[in-house]
Structures are given as C-alpha cells and as structure tokens.
C-alpha atoms as one frame of an Amber mdcrd trajectory, in Angstrom:
protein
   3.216  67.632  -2.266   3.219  68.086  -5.495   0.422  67.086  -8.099   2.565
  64.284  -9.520   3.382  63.148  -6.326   0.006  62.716  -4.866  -1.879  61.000
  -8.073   1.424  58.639  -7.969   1.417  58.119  -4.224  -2.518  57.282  -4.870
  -1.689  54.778  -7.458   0.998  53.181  -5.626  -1.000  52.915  -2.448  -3.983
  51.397  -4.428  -1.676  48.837  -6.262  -0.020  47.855  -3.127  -2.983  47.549
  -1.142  -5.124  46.105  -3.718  -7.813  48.605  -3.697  -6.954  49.746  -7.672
 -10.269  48.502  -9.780  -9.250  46.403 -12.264 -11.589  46.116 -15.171 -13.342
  42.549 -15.707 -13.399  41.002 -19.168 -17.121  41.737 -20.945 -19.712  39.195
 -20.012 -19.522  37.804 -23.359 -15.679  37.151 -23.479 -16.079  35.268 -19.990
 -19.191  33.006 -21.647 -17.268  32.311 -24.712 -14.147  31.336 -22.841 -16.164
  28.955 -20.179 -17.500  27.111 -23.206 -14.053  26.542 -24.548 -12.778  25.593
 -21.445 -15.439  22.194 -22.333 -13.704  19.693 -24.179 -16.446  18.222 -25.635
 -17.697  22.243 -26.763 -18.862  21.872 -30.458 -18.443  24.787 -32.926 -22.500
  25.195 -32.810 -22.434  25.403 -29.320 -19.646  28.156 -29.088 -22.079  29.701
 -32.218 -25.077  30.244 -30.057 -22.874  31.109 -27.029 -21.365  34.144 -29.441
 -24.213  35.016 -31.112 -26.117  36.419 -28.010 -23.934  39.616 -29.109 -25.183
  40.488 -32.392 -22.245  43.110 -32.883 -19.666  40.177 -32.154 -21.181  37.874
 -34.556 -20.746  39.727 -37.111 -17.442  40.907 -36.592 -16.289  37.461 -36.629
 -18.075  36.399 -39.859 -16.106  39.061 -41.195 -12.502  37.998 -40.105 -13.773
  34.218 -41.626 -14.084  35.942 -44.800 -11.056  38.470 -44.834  -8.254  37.535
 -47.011  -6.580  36.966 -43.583  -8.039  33.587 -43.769  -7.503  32.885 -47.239
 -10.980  30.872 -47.391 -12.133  30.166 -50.673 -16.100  30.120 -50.105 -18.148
  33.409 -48.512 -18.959  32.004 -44.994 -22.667  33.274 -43.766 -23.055  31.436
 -40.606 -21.060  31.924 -37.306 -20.857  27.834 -37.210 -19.198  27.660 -40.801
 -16.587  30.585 -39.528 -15.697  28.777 -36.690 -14.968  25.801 -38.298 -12.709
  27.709 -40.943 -10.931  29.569 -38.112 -10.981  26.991 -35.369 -12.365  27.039
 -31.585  -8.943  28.445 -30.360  -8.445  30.963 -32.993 -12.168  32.108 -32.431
 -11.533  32.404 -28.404  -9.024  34.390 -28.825 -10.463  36.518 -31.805 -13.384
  37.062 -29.720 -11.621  38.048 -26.128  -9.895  40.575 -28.458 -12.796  41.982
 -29.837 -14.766  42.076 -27.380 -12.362  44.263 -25.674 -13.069  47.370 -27.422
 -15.888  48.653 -25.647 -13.442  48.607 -22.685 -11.276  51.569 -24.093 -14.032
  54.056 -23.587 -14.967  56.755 -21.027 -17.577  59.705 -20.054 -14.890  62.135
 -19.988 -13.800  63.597 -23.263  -9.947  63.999 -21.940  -9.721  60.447 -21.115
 -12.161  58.599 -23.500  -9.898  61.003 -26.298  -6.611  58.832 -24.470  -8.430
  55.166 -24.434  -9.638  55.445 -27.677  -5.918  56.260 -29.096  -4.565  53.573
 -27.006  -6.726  50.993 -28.688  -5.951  52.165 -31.640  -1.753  51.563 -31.137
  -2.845  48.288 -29.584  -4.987  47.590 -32.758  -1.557  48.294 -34.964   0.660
  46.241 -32.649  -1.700  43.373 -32.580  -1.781  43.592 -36.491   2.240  43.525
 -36.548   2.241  40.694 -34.005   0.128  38.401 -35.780   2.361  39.649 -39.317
   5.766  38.708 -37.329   4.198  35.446 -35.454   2.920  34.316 -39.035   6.594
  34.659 -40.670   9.036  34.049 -38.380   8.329  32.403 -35.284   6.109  28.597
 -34.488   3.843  30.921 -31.928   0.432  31.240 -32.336  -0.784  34.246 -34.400
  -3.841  34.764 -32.944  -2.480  34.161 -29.256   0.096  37.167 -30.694  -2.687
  39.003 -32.020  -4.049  38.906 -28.651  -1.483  39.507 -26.817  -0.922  42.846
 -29.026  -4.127  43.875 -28.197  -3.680  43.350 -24.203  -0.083  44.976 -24.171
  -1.329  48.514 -22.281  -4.628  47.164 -20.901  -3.068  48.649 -17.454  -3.922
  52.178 -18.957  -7.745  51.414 -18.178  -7.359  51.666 -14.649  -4.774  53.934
 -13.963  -6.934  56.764 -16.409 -10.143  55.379 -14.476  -8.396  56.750 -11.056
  -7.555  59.983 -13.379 -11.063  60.597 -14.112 -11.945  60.838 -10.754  -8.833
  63.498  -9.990  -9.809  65.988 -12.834  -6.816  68.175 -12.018  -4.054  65.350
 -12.962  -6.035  65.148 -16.892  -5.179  68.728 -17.014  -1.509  67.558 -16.881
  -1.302  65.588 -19.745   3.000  65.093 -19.836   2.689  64.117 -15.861  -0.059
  61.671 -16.487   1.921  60.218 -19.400   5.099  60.068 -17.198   2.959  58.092
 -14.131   1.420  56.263 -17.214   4.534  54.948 -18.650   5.720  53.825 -15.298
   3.156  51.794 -14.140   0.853  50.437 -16.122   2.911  47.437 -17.218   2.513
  46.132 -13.387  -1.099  46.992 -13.838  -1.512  45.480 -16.350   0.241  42.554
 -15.146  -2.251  42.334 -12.430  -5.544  42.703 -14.873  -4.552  39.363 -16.516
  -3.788  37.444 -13.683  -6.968  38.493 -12.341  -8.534  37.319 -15.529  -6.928
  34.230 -15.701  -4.475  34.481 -18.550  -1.967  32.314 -18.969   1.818  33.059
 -17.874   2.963  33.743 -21.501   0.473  36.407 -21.467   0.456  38.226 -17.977
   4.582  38.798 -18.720   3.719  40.821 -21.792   2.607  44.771 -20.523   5.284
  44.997 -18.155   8.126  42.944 -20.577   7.684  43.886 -23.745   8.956  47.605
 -22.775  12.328  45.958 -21.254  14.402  46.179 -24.361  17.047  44.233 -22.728
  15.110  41.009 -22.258  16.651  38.572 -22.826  15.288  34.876 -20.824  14.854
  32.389 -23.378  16.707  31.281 -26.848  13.789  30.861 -28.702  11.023  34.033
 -29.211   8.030  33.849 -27.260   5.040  36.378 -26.977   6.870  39.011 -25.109
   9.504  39.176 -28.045   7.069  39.190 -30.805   5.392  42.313 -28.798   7.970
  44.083 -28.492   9.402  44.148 -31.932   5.782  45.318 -32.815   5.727  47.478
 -30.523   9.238  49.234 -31.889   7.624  49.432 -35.168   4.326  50.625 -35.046
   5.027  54.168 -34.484   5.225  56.509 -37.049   8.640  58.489 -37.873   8.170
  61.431 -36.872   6.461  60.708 -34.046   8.408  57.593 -32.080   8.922  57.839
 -28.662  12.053  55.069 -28.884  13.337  56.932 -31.639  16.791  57.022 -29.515
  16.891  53.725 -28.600  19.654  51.603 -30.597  17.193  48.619 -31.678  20.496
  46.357 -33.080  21.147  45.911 -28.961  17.588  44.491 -28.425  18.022  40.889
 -28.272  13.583  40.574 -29.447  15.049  41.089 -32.912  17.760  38.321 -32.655
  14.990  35.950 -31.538  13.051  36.435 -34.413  15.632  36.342 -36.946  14.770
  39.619 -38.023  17.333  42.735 -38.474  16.517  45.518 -36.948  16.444  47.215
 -40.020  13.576  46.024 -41.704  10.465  47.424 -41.098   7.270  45.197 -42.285
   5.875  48.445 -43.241   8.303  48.707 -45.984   8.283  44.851 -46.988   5.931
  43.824 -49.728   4.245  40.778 -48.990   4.086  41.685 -44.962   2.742  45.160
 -45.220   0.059  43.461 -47.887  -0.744  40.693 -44.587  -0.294  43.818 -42.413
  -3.081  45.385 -44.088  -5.029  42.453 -43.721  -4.657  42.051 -40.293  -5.839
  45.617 -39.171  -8.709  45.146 -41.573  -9.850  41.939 -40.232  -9.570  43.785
 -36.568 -11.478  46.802 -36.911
C-alpha cells in the first residue's frame, strides 16, 4: 500500500470510527462563552471572566480602539470595550482570538503549515467581515469568525501527521489528503464545540463553488467569496476556476470581477480588519 493510501486509510478509519482527536476550544473561549450563554451576564462580569488571560485582554482593548470600531474616545478598560463593541461582538472576537494558540505544533514541518494556515484564515476572516459589512444584513463579526474557523479541520488531520513523520516528508500528498478532508473534519470540530448550524456548514461548503441552497447570502457564501480572493496572483490555487459560474457572488451582489483588494474604501476597511486581528 502505498504511503498515500495508508495515512488516508488511517484518517478515514479514525473519522468513521470516531477515534480522530478533535481539538477543544481554549479554556478561556469555553468560560467566556458560558457567561454569555447568561442572560442576565453584565459587561463587568464578562470583563473579569476575560481578563483572567492577560494576553486576551489586551488584544481586545485594542480592536475597541482600532478604527474598525470607529469609537471616538481611547477605551482603557475591558468593561468600556465591551460596551463599545457589544457582548456578542466580544464572544465572538474572543473565540476567534483565542484560537491562535491552537495553530501551533512541536514539529517544525507542521507548526511551519499551522502557522500559514492561520495566517490565510486571518486574511479570509478580514475579507469576510469587509464583504458582510457592505453587502449582506449578516453579522460581521459572526463572518469574521466564521473566516477564521473555515480550515480548523487542518489541526487534526496534521496532528495524526505528526505522529507519521514519513507522510510530512510528502508535502504534495499531505496537501492532496488535506484538501479532501478536512472540510468534514472540520465539520465535526464545530459540532463538537457546539456551533451553531450556520457555522458547522462553512469548512466543508464554502469550497463547493456550485452552492447554491438559499436566495439570500448566508455565512457559507460570504466565505467563500473571501476565500476566492484572498490569494495572491501568482500564487492561486482556483486560478482556473471560472468565478462568474459561482452563484456566492450573485448572492452578494458582487461581480466577480471586483476584487476588494483593488477597491478604495474596502481595501482601507480591509486593512483595518487584519489590523484589529493580529
């Protein structure tokens, strides 16, 4: 059997028989989100509930004061930015960010891989939240966040990798089993953590550039028209694909022509975006 063969045959099996290891959300993500889940949860109650990570604090006193949020006064407190951004916003902010530390590894091969994944996920969130701002009534921080989960079924399936050393040496067979399967996998990983159904469709829909199930955009759509542009040029692997026959771009009311790179005022909120996020 060939090398291919037997990682894939691995992965399968594991999938199937649910014995894959599917990474849990970071303790703080889980806190933040049970205190939101309280109806009565105050913004200085989700402020010390944050604040126990000193790292994630301050990463979301920064978004409150990035020209993202257009906020007139410097905000110093965690209370004051969640009041400016709202409970929601911050939830979602904060599962995003806290995220990161998830896309990194012991091995230099495959720490090298998560690391450049969160990157692209850190440019297609960015492009989500420009294209959910402008032309759709979604969310754009539940678009932001659903940018940043789109290939969160890489973690496990280069987990398994690590621990099959020969398959890393591979790098165009790993891609190949890669490209395959981590949609369902990461399908799976947001079930598991409880996302909701708008959500869990995105890693394994927003690749189907024929999708085509509701009149209106939703998540999915916004994902993959991100998706589609956040590569550069010269290096895009759907360089072939005809994007006038993807029916995302329809949705959104966008041609498939223009590129929010090349757009003014959305590459200036584009900036933004990725600035507020890293």
């Amino acid at each position: 059997m060939s090398l291919e063969k037997e990682f894939l045959a691995e992965l399968i099996d594991a999938i199937t028989n649910d014995r894959l290891t599917l990474p849990t959300l970071p303790e703080v993500a889980l806190k933040i989100r049970e205190a939101v889940e309280d109806p009565e949860v105050t913004s200085n109650a989700l402020a010390e509930v944050i604040g126990q990570d000193a790292a994630l604090a301050a990463r979301i006193i920064k978004v409150a004061n990035s020209p993202l949020m257009r906020g007139a006064v410097i905000v110093d407190n965690l209370q004051l930015a969640i009041t400016r951004m709202g409970i929601t916003f911050v939830r979602n902010l904060a599962t995003g960010l806290a995220m990161e530390q998830m896309f990194q590894a012991t091995h230099d091969a495959v720490d090298q891989r998560l690391r450049a994944s969160w990157e692209h996920s850190v440019e297609v969130a960015s492009i989500c939240h420009v294209l959910a701002s402008n032309f759709t009534r979604l969310k754009p921080d539940q678009a932001t966040l659903a940018g940043l989960v789109h290939e969160i079924g890489i973690l496990p399936i280069l987990t398994l990798a690590e621990e099959n050393p020969a398959i890393l040496e591979h790098e165009a067979v790993l891609d190949k089993i890669i490209n395959r399967l981590h949609g369902k996998v990461g399908r799976a990983i947001l079930k598991a953590w409880d996302f909701p159904e708008e959500l869990r469709a995105v890693p394994l829909g927003c690749t189907d550039f024929t999708r085509d199930e509701h009149p209106e955009a939703d998540y999915v759509d916004v994902v993959t028209v991100a998706k589609l542009q956040s590569y550069p040029e010269d290096n895009n692997p759907y360089a072939d694909l005809d994007t006038s026959s993807v029916p995302a771009f329809k949705k959104l009311g966008l041609s498939h022509e223009v590129d929010v790179h090349h757009v003014d005022q959305l590459a200036e909120e584009l900036e933004e975006a990725k600035q507020a996020l890293s």
